[in-house]
N, CA, C and O atoms as a printed pandas DataFrame, in Angstrom:
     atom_number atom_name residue_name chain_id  residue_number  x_coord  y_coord  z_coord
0              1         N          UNK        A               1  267.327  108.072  269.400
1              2        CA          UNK        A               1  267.806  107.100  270.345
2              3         C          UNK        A               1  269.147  106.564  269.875
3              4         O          UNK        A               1  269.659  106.692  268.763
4              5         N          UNK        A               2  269.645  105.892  271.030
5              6        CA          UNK        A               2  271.132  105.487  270.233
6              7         C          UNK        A               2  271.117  104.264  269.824
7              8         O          UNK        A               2  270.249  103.562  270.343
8              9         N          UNK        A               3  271.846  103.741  269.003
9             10        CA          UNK        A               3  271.766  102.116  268.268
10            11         C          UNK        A               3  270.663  102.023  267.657
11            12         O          UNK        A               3  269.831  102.930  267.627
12            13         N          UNK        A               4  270.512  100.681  266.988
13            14        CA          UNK        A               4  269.592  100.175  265.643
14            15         C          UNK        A               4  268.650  100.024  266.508
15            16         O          UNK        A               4  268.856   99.900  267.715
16            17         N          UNK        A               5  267.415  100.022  265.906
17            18        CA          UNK        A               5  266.190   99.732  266.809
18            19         C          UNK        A               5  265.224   99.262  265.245
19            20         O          UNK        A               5  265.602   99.619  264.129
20            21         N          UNK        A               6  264.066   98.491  265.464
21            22        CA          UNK        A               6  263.595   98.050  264.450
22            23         C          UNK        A               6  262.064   98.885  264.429
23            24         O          UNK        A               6  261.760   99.655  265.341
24            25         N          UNK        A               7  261.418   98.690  263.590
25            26        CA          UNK        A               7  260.365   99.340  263.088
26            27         C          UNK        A               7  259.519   99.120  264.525
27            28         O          UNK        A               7  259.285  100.078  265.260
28            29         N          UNK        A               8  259.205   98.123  264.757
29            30        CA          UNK        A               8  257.657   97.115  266.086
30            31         C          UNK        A               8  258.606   97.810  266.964
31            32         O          UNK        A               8  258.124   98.833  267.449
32            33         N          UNK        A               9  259.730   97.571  267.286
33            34        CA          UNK        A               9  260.397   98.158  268.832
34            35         C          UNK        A               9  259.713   99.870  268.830
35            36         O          UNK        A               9  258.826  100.336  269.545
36            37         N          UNK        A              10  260.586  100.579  267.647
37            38        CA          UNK        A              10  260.184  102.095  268.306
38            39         C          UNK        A              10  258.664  102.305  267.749
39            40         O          UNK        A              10  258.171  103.427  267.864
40            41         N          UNK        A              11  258.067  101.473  267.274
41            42        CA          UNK        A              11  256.117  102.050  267.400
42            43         C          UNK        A              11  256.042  101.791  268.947
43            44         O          UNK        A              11  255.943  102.638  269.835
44            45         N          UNK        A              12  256.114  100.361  269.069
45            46        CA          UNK        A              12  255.717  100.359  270.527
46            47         C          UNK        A              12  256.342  101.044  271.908
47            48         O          UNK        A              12  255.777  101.060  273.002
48            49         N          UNK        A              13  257.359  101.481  271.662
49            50        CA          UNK        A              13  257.805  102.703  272.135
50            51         C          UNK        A              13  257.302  103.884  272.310
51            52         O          UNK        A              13  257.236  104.479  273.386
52            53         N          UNK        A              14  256.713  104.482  270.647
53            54        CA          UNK        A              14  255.889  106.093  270.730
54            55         C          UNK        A              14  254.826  105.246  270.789
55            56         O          UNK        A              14  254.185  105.681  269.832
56            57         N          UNK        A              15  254.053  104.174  271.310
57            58        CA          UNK        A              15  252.634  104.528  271.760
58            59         C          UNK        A              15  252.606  104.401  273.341
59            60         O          UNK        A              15  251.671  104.783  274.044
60            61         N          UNK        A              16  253.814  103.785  273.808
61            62        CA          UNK        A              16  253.657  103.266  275.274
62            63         C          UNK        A              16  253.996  104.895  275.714
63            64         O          UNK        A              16  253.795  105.329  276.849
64            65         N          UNK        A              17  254.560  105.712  274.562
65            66        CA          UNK        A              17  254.757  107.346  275.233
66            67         C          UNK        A              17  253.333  108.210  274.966
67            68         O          UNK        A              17  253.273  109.415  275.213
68            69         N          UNK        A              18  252.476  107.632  274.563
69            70        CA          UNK        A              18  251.138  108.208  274.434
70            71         C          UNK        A              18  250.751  108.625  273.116
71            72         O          UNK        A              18  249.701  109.214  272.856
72            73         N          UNK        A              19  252.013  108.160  271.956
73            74        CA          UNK        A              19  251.767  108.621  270.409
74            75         C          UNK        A              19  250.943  107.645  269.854
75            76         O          UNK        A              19  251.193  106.443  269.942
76            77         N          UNK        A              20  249.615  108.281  269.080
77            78        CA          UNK        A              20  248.728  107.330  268.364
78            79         C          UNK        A              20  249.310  107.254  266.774
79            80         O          UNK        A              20  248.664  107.315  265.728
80            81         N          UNK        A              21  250.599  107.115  266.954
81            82        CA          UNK        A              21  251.016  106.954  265.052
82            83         C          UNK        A              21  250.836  105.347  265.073
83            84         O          UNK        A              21  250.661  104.584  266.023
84            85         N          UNK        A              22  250.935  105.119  263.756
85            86        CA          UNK        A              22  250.529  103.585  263.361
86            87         C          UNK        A              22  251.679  103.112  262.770
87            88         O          UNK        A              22  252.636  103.722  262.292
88            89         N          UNK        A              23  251.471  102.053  262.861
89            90        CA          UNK        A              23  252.759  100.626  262.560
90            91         C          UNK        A              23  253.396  101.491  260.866
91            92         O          UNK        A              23  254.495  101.850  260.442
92            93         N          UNK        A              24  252.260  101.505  260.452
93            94        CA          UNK        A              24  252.870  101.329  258.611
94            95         C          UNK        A              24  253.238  103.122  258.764
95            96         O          UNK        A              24  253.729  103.544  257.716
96            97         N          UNK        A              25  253.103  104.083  259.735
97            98        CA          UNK        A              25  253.670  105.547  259.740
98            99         C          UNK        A              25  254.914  105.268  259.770
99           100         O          UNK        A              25  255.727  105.679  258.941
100          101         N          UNK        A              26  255.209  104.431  260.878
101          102        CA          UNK        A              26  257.003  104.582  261.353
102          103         C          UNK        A              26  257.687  103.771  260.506
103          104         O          UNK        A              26  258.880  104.038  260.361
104          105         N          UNK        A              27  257.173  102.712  259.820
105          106        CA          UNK        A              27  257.633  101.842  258.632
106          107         C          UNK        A              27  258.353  102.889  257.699
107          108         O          UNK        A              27  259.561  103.104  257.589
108          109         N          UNK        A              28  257.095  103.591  256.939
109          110        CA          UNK        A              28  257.297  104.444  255.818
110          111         C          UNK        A              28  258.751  105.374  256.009
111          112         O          UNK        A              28  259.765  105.404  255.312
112          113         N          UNK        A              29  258.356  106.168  257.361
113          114        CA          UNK        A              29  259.032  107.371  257.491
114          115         C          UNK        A              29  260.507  107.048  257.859
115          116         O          UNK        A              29  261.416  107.878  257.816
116          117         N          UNK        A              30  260.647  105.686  258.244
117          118        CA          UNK        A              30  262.270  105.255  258.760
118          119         C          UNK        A              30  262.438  104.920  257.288
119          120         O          UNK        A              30  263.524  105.383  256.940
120          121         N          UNK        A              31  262.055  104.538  256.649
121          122        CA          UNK        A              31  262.491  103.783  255.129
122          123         C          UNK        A              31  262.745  105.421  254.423
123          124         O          UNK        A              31  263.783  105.605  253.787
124          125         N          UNK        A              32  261.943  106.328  254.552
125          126        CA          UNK        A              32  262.057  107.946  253.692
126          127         C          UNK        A              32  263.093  108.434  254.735
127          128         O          UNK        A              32  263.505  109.484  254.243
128          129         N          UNK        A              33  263.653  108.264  255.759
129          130        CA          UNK        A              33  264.525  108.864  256.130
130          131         C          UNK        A              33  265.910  108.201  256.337
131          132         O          UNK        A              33  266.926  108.757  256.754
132          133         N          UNK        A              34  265.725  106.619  255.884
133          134        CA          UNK        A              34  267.453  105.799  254.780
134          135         C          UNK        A              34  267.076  106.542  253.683
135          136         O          UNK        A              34  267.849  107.473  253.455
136          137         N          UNK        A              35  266.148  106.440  252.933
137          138        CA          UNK        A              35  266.315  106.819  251.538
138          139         C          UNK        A              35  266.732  107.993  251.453
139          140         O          UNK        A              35  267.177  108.178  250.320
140          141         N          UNK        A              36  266.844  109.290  252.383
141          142        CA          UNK        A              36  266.837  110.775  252.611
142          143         C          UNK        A              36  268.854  110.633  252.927
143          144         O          UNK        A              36  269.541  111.549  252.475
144          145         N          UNK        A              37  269.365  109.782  253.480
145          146        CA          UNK        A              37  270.637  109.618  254.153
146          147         C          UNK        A              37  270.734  109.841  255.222
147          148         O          UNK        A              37  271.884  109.800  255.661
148          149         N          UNK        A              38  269.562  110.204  256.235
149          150        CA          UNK        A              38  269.252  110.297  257.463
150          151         C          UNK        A              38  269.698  109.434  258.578
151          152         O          UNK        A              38  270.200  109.674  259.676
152          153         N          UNK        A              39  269.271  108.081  257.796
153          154        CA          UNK        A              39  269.172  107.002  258.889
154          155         C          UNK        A              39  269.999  105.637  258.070
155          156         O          UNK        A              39  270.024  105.500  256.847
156          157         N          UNK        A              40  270.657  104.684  259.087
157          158        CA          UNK        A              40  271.182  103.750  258.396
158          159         C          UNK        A              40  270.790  102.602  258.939
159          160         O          UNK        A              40  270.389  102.409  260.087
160          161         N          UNK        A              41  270.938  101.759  257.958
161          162        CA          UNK        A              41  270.038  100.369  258.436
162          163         C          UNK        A              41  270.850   99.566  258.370
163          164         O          UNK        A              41  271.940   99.748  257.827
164          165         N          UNK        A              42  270.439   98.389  258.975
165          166        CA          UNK        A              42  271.075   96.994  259.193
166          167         C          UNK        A              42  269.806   95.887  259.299
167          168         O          UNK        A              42  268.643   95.933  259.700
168          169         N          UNK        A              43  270.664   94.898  258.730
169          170        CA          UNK        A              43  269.749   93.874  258.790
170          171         C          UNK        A              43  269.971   92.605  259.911
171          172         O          UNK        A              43  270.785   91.719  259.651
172          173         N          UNK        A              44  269.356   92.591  260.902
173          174        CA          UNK        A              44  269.955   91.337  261.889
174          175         C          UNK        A              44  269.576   90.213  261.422
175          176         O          UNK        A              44  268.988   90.285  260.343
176          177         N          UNK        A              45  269.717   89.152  261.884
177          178        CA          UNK        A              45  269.856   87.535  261.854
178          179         C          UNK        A              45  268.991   86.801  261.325
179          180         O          UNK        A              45  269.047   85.801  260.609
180          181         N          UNK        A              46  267.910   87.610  261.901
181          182        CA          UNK        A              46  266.573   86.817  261.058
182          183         C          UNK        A              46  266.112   88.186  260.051
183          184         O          UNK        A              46  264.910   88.451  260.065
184          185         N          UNK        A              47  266.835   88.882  259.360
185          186        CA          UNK        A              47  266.486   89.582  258.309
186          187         C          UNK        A              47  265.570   90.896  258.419
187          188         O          UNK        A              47  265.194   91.492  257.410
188          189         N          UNK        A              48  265.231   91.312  259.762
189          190        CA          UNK        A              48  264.120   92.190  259.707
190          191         C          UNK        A              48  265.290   93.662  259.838
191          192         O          UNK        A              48  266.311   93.892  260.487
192          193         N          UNK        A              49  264.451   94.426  258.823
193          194        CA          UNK        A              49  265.621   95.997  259.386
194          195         C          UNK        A              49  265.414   96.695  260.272
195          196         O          UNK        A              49  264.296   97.026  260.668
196          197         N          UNK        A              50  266.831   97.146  260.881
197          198        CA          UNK        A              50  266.944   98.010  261.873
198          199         C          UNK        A              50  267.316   99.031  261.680
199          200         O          UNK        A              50  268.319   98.983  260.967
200          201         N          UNK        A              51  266.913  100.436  262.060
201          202        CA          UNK        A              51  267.313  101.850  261.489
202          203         C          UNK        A              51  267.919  102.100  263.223
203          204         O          UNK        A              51  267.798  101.604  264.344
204          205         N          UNK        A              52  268.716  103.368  262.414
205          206        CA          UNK        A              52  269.575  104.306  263.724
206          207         C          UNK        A              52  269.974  105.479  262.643
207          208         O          UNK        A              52  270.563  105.439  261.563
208          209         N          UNK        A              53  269.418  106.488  263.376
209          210        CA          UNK        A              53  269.889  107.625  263.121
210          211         C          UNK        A              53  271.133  107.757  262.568
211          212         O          UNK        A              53  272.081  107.297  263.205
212          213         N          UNK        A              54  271.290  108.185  261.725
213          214        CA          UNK        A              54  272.911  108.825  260.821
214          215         C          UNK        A              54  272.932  110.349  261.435
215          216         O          UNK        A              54  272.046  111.164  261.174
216          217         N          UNK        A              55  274.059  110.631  262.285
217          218        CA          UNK        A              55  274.022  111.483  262.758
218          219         C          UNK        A              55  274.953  112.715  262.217
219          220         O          UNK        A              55  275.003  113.838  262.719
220          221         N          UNK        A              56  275.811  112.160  260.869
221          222        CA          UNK        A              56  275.916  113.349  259.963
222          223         C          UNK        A              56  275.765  112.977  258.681
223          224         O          UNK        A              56  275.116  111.940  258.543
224          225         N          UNK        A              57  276.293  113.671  257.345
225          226        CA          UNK        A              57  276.083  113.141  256.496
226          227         C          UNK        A              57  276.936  111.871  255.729
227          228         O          UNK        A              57  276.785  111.176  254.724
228          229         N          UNK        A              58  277.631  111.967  256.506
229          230        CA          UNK        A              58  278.611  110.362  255.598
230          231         C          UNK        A              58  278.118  108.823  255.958
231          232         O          UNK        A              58  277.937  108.320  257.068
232          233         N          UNK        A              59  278.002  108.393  254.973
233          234        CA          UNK        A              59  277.720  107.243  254.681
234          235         C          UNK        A              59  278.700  106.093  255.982
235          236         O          UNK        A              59  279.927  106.133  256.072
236          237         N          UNK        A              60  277.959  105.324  256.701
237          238        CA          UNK        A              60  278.895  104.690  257.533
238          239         C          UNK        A              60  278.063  103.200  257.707
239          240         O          UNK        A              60  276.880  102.878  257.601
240          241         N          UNK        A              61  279.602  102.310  258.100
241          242        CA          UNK        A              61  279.322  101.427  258.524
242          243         C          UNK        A              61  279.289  100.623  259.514
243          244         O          UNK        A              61  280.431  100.709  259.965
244          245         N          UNK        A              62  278.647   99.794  260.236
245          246        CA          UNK        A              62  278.610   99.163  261.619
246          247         C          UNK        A              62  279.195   97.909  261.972
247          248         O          UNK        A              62  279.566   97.372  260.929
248          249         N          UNK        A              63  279.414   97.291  262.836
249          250        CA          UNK        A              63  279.844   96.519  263.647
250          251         C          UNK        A              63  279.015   95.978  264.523
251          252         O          UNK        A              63  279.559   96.124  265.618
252          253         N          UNK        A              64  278.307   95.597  264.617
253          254        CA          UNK        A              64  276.500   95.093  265.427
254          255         C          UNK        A              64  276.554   93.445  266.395
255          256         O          UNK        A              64  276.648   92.254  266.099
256          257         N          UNK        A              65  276.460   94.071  267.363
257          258        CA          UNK        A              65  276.142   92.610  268.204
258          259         C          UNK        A              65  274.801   92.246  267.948
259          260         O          UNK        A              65  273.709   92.814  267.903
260          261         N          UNK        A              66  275.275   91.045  267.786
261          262        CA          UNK        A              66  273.967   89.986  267.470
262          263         C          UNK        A              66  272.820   89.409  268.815
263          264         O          UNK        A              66  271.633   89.086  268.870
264          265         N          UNK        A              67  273.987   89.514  269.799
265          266        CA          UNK        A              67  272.991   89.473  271.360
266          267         C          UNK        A              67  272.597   90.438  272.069
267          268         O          UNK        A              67  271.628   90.229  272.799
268          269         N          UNK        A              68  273.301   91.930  272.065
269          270        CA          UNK        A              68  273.064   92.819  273.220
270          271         C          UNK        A              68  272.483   94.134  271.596
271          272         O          UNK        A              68  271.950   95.199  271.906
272          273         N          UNK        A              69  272.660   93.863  270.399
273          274        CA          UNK        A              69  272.206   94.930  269.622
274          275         C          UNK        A              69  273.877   96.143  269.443
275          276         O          UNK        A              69  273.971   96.997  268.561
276          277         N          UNK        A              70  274.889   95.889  270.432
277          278        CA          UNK        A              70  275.323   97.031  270.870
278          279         C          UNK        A              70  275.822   97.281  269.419
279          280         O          UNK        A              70  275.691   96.351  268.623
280          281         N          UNK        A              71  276.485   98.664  268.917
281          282        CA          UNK        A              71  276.709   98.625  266.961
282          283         C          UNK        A              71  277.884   99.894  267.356
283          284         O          UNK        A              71  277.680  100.870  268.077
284          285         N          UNK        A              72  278.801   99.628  266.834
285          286        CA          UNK        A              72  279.924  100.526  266.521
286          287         C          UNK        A              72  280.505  100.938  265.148
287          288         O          UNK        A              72  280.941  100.092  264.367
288          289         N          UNK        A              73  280.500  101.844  264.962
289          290        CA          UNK        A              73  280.697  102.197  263.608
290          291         C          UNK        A              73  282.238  101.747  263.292
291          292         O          UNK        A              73  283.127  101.879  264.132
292          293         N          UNK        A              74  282.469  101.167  261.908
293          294        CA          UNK        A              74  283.708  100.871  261.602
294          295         C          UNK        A              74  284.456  101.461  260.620
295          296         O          UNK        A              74  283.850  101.756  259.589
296          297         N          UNK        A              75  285.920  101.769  260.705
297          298        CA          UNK        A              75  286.366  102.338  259.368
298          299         C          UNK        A              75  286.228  101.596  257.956
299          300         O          UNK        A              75  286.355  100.376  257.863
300          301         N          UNK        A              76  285.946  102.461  256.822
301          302        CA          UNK        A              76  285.316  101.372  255.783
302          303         C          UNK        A              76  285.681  102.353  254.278
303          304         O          UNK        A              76  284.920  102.344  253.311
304          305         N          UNK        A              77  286.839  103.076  254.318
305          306        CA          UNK        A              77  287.416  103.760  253.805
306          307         C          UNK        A              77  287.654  102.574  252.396
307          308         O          UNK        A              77  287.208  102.773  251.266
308          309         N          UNK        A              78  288.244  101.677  252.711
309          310        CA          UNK        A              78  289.081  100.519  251.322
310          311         C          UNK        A              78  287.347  100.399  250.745
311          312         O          UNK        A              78  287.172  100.674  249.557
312          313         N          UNK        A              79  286.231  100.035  251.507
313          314        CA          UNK        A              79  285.430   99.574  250.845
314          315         C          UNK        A              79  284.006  100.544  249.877
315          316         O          UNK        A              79  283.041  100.201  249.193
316          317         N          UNK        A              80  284.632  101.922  250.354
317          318        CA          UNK        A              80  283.796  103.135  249.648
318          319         C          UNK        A              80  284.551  103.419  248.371
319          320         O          UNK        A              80  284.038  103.762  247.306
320          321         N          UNK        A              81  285.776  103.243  248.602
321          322        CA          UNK        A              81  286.904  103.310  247.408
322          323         C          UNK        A              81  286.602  102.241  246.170
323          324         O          UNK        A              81  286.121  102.444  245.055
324          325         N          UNK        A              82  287.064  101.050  246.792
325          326        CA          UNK        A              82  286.100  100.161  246.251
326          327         C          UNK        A              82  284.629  100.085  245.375
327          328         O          UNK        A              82  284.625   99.500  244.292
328          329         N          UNK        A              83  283.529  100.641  245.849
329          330        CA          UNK        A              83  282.951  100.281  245.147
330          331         C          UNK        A              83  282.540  101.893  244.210
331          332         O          UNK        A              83  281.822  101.866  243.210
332          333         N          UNK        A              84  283.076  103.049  244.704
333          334        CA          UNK        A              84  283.483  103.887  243.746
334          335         C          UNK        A              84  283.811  103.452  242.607
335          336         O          UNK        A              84  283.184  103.773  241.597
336          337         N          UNK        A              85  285.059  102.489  242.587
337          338        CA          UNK        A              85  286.280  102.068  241.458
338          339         C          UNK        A              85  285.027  101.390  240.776
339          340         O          UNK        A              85  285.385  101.511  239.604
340          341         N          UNK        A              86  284.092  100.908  240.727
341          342        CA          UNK        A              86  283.507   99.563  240.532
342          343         C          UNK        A              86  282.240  100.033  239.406
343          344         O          UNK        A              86  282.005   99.596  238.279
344          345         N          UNK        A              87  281.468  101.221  240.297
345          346        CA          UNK        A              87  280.767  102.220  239.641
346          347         C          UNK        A              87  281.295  103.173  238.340
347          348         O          UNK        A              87  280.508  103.454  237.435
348          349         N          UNK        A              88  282.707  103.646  238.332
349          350        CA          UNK        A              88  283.325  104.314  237.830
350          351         C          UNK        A              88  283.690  103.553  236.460
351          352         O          UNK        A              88  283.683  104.063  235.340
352          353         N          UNK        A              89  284.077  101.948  236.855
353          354        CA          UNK        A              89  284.906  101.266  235.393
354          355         C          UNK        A              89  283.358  100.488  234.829
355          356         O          UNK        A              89  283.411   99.823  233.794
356          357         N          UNK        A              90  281.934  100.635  235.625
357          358        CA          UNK        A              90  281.023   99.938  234.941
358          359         C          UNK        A              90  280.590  100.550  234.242
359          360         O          UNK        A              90  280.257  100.071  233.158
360          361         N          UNK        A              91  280.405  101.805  234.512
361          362        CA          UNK        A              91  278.954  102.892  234.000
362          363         C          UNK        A              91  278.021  102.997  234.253
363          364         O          UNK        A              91  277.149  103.706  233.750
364          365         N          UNK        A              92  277.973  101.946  235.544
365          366        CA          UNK        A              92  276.673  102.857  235.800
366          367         C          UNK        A              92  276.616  103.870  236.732
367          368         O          UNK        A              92  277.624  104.480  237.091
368          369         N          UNK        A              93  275.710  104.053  237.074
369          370        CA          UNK        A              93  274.907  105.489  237.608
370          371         C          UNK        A              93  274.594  104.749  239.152
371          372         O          UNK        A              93  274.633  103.559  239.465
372          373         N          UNK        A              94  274.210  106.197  240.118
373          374        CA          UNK        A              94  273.877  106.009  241.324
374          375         C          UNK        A              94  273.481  104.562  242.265
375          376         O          UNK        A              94  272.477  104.161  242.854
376          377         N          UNK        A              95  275.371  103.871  241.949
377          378        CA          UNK        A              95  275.257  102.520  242.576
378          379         C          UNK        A              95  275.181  102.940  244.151
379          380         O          UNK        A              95  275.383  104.085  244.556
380          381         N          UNK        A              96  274.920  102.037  244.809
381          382        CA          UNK        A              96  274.563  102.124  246.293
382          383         C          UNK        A              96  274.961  100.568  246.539
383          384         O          UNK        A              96  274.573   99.699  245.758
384          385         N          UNK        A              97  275.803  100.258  247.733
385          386        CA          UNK        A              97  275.884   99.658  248.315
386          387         C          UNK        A              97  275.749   99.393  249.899
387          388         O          UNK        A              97  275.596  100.315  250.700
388          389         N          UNK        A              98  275.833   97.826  250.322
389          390        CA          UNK        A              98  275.619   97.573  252.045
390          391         C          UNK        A              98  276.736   96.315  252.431
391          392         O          UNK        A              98  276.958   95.173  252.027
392          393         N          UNK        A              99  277.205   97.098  253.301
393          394        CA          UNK        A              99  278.143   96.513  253.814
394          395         C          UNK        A              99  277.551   95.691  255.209
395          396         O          UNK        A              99  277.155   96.662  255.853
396          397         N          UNK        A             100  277.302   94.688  255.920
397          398        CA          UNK        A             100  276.833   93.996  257.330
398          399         C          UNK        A             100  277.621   93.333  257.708
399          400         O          UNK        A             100  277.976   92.280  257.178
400          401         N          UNK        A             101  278.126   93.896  258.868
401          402        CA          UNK        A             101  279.028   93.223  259.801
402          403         C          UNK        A             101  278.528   92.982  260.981
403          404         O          UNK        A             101  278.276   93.964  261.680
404          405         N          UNK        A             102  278.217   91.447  261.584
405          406        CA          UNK        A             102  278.082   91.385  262.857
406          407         C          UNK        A             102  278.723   90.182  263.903
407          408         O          UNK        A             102  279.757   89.621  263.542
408          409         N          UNK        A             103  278.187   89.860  264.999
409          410        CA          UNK        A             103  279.056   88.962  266.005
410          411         C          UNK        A             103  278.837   89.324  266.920
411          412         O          UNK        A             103  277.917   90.136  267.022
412          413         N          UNK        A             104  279.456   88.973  267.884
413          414        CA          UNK        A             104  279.287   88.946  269.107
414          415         C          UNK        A             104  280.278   89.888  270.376
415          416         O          UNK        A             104  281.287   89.335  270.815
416          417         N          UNK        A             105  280.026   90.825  270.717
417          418        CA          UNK        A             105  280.753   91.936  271.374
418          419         C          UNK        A             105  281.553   90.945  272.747
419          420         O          UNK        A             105  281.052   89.986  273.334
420          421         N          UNK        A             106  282.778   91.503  272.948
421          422        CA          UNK        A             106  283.154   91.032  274.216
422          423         C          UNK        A             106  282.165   90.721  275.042
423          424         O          UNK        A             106  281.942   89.513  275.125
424          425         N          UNK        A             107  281.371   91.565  275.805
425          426        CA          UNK        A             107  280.724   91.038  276.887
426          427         C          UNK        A             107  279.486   90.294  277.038
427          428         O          UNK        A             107  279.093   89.792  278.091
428          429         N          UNK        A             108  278.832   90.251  275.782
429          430        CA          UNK        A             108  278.157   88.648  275.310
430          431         C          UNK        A             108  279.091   87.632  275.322
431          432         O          UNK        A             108  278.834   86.471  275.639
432          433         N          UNK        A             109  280.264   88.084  274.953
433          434        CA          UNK        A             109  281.426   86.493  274.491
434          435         C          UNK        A             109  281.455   85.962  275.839
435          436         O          UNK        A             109  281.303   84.771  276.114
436          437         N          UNK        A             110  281.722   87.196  276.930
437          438        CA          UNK        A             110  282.231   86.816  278.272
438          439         C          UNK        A             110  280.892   86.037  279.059
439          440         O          UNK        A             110  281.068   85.117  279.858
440          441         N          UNK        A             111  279.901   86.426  278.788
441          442        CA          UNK        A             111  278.138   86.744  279.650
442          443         C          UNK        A             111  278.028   84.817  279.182
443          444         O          UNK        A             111  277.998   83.931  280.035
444          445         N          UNK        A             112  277.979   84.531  277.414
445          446        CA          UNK        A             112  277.938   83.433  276.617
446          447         C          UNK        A             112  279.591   82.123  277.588
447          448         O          UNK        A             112  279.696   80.958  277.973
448          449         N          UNK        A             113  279.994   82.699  277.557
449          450        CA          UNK        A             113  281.103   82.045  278.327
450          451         C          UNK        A             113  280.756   81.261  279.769
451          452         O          UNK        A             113  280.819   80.045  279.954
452          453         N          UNK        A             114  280.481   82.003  280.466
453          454        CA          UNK        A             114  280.199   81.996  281.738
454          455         C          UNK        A             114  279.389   80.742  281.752
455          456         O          UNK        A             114  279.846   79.640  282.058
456          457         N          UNK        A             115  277.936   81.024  281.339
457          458        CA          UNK        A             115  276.692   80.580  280.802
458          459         C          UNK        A             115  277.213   78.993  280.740
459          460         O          UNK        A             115  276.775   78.143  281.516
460          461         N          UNK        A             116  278.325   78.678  279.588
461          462        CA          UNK        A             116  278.577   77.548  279.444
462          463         C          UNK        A             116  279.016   76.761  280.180
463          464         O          UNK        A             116  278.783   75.553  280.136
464          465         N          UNK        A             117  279.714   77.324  280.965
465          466        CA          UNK        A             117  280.820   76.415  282.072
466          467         C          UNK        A             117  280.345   76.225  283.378
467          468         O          UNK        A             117  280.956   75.599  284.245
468          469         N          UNK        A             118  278.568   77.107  283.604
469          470        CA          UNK        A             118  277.861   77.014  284.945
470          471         C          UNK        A             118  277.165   75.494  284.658
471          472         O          UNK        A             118  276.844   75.166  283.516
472          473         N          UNK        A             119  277.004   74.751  285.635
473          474        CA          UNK        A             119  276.065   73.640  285.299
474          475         C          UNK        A             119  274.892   73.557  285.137
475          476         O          UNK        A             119  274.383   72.472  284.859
């Protein structure tokens, strides 16, 4: 599917499609398929993770509306460099980092706008 979706959204999704998998299946297997580089996660507002398919192998980062979900990937070139440099002058070994960027997309700003100025 396209965009972040959270663990409870796509169970209840494959069962409303007739799949009898269970809550802690799709838990596991979205968590083994970030850990695989498959899938990339984000964390929204109140902290729960959201996976979306990584649809090749490079590591990327998002741009995520906080009202409509909508997520655009962003260039993040200074900040892979970065923490390369960081890994490289510490010593250690297979650092991993997360970058979360979010806010509010134009047409929440505009939708949120509106909203305010109606009585």
């Amino acid at each position: 599917m396209e965009g972040f979706i959270s663990v409870q959204a796509l169970h209840k999704r494959l069962v409303a499609d007739g799949s009898p998998v269970g809550l802690s299946t799709v838990y596991r297997t979205l968590t083994a398929l970030a850990g695989a580089g498959r899938a990339d996660v984000f964390r929204d507002t109140n902290g729960e993770r959201l996976f979306r398919h990584r649809p090749g192998p490079d590591h990327r980062h998002y741009l995520v509306c906080t009202e409509c979900g909508l997520s655009l990937p962003v260039e993040s070139g200074p900040v892979e460099k970065w923490a390369e440099r960081i890994a490289r002058t510490s010593g250690f070994a297979n650092v991993r980092h997360a970058v979360e960027l979010s806010g509010i997309c134009p047409d929440c700003g505009r939708r949120s706008a509106v909203r305010e100025r109606t009585p």
